[in-house]
Structures are given as C-alpha cells and as structure tokens.
N, C-alpha and C positions, 0 to 999 in steps of 0.2 A: 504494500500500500504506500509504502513512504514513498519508492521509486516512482510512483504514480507522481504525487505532489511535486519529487526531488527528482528529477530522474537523471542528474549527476552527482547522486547520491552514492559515498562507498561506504564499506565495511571492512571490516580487517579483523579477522580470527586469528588470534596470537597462540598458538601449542599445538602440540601434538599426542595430545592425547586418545583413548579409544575411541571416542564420538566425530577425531577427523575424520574417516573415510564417510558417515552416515554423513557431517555435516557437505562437506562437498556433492556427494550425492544430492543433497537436497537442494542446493544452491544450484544445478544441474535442472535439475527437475521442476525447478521454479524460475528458471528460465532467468537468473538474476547472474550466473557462474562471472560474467563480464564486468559485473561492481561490489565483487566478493575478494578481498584479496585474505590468499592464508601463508601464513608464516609460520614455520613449523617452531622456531625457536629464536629467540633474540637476548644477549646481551643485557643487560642491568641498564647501564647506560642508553642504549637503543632503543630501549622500551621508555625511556623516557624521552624519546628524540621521540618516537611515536606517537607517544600523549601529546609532543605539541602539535605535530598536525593532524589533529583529531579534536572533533566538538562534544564528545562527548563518552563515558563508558558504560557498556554496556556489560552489568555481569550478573548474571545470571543462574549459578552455581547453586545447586542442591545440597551441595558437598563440603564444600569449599569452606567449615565453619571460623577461619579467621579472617578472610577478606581482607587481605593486604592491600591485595591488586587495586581494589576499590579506596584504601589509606590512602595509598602514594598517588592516584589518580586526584582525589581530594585537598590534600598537599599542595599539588602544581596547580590548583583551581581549576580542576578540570570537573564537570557536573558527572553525577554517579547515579546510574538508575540500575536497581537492583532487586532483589525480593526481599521480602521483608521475612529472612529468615538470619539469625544465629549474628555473629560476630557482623555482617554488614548490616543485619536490622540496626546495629547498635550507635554503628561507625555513620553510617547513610540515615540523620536525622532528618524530619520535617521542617529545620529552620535551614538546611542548605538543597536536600532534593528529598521528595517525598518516595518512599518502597515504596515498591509495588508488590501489594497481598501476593502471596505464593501460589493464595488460592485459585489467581484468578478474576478475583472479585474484587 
C-alpha cells in the first residue's frame, strides 16, 4: 500500500536470519523485489551509516526481547515503530513513537 502512495519508496532488511529466504520470496511474490533491498550483514559502524539514510525503523521482532536495534535507532533520532511487546514496548514510549499492539489491534 505505501508503494501505492510512495512509489519510490524503499526498504532495507538488515540479517540473515531463517525468515530470509520466506522474506525475499514474499517481496517476489508481491511484486515489490525492485524496492526491497536485503543485506545479509553489516558492520556496527555501517548500520549506523544506514540509519542515516533511512526515515525510519521498522522492527518488528516476536523474539527479539531487548530491542537494541530499536535503542540505537532512537539515539540517532531516528522514529521506531515496533510492537508493543517486551524490552521495545518499554524503550518505544508514546511520548517519542507510539507501538503498535502485537495484537493487531
């Protein structure tokens, strides 16, 4: 939908975890592969060269109950939309970006 509105709109999936091959698949299959960029791995430093040219992060993590990635993102002023689960519910307050329920809802 955003590509709808934005349609030079990208994204950038940082790791390489077991959900790359589904997530590319999907990015495939939703006809987006062309404004999807994935990076299997980067550097400390380079992920923060990344944050600057990026408007925002996107993390979404079930699992993930420290949410760094979303600290240091917040740090460089960068906006954090996340769910509203575990260590980013805590770090990702309503006075800088609101979670988003996990539920859904």
């Amino acid at each position: 939908m955003l590509l709808k509105k934005i349609p030079n709109a990208r994204f950038t999936i940082v790791g390489n975890g077991p959900e790359e091959a589904r997530l590319k698949a999907d990015a495939l299959a939703r006809k987006i592969k062309d404004s999807v960029d994935f990076i299997s791995w980067l550097p400390q430093n380079n992920l923060f060269e990344l944050y600057d040219s990026h408007d925002l992060l996107l993390f979404p993590s079930l699992h993930d109950s420290g949410g760094f990635v979303a600290l240091k993102a917040l740090c460089l002023g960068m906006p954090v939309v996340c769910l509203d689960l575990a260590g980013p519910k805590e770090i990702v307050t309503p006075e800088l970006v609101a979670p988003f329920p996990a539920d859904g809802e």
